[in-house]
Each structure stands twice: as structure tokens, then as C-alpha cells.
N, C-alpha and C positions, 0 to 999 in steps of 0.2 A: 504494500500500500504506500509506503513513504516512496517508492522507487515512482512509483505513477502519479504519485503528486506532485516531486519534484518535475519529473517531464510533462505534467499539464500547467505546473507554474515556467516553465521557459527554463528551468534551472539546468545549467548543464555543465557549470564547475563546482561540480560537489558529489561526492561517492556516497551512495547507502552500503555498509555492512553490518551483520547481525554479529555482535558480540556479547560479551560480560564484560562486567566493571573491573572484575576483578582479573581479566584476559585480554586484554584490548589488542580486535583482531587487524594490529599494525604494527611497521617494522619502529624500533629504538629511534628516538629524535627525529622523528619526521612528521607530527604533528604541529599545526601553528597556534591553534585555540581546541581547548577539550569544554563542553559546556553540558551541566549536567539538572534536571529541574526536580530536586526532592524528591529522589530515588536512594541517596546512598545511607540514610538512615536505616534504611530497609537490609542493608547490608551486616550478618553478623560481624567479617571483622576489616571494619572500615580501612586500616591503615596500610591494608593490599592495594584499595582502589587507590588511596592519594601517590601509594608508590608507582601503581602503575600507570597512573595519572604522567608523574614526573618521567617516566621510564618513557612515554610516548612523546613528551613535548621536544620541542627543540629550543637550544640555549634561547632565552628569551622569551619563549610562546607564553602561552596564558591560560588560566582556565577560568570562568563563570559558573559559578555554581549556586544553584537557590534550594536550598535543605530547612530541618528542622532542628533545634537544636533546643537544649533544656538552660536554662537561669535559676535551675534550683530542682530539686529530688521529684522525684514523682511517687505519689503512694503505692503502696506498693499494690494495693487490686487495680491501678491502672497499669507502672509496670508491668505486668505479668498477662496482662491480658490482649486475647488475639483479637480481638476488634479494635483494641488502643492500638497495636503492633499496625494491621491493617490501615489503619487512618492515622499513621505516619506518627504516633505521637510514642510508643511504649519502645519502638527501635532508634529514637532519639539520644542523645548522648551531651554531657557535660559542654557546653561551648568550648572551656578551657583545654577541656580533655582533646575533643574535635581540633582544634587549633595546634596543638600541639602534635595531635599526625599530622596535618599537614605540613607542619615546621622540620620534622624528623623525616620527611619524604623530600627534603629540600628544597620547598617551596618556599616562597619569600612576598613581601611585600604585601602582604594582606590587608584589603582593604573592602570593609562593609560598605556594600549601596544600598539596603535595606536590613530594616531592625524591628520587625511588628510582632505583636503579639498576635501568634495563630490561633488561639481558640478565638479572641476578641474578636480580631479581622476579620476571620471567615465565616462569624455567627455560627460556628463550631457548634453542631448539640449530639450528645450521645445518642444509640440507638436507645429502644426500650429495655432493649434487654442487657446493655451494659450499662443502663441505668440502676438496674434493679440490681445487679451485682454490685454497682457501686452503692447503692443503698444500704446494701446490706456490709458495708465495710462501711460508711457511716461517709463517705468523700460527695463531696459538691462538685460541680464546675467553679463555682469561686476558690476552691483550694487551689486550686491549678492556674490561679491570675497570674499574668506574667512570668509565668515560669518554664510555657511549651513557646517556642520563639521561631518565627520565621526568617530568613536572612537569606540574603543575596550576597556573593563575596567575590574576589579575584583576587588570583593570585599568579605568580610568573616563575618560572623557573630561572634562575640567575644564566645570566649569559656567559659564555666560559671563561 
């Protein structure tokens, strides 16, 4: 589908391939921009993808990436639950933590273009039925104010 969308939008300097994040089906340093939209929380262990991020860019290239990211613990009957998991919020991670693979994957220069609160923003509501689980471990949606965060970020692989 992306292949025939590209060729009905006129597009025809741009490759579709079917990869993982954590495989990226390209040779070492011959990427120029990796751009990813709040998938890699999804990811158990995020700090393959920032590697393999860096392992494809080239000296200088870039990436954009819009993810989810925590400002503080989540309860734990949201942790652990697979409709929080599902709706991007229980596979989230520590900003600091996050930040720091990409720092150790030698990315550099990190710079936020968006900072919003994602339950807020997106008028976020639980299903019923992880309602009711959450009821029953006693959590609100206001427990969780500013604390599931949405962000936009770039970062650049250093030039040689």
C-alpha cells in the first residue's frame, strides 16, 4: 500500500522497505534522516533500535522521532496492563532513562519540538473494561496528570 501511494502521489525519490526497528533492512551509514511516529515505546528493548538507528545514519544525518515517554511512575494496574501496553502508554519509559539510550547509541544534540501531555491532549479515556480494572486498584485518570508525555525530538549522529 505505501509503494502505490507513493507512485499515485508522483513520489519517485524514495524507497519503501518492510523492516524492524530493531533490523533496519539497510547497509551501515547510508541513511540521511530515520523518522519514527510513537512506535518505539512499543519496543521491549528500546536501546537496539537507537543503536540501530545510529548504525544506519550517516556522519551527520538525523532522526525525528514523536514517542511516548513517562515524567513520573505509572501504577502499577496500569503498568502491567495490555490495553495500557496497547494504547502506547504501559510500554513507555522514564524520559531520563529514554534519553540516555539514545546518548549511549551516540546520538547527540537532542533537541525537543514538542512537550504535551498525552492523556490531556488526546482527550485520552480508558476503555470500560480497563476502567473497571483500574477501579478496582483504586487509580483515576487524574493520577496519571502529566506524567504519560508526548514529545517530538531530533537528534544527529556526530559527523566524523
Amino acid at each position: 500500500r505505501a509503494r502505490r501511494n507513493a507512485e499515485k502521489a508522483g513520489i519517485n525519490n524514495a524507497e519503501i522497505r518492510e523492516g524492524r526497528l530493531e533490523n533496519l533492512p539497510v547497509a551501515s551509514g547510508t541513511v540521511d534522516a530515520v523518522t519514527s511516529n510513537c512506535v518505539i515505546n512499543l519496543v521491549p528493548d528500546k536501546s537496539v533500535v537507537f543503536r540501530e538507528i545510529a548504525r544506519v545514519l550517516r556522519p551527520g544525518g538525523r532522526l525525528v522521532i514523536s514517542d511516548i515517554l513517562l515524567d513520573g511512575p505509572l501504577p502499577r494496574a496500569v503498568a502491567t496492563d495490555l490495553l495500557a501496553y496497547v494504547g502506547c502508554v504501559a510500554g513507555a519509559m522514564p524520559r531520563q532513562a529514554y534519553f540516555d539510550l539514545v546518548a549511549a547509541a551516540g546520538l547527540t544534540g537532542v533537541r525537543i519540538h514538542k512537550d504535551v501531555d498525552y492523556l490531556a491532549a488526546g482527550g485520552y479515556t480508558f476503555t470500560d473494561e480497563l476502567q473497571a480494572r483500574l477501579d478496582e486498584s483504586g487509580v483515576r485518570l487524574g493520577d496519571l496528570a502529566g506524567r504519560v508525555r508526548s514529545i517530538t525530538f531530533e537528534a544527529r549522529k556526530p559527523r566524523a
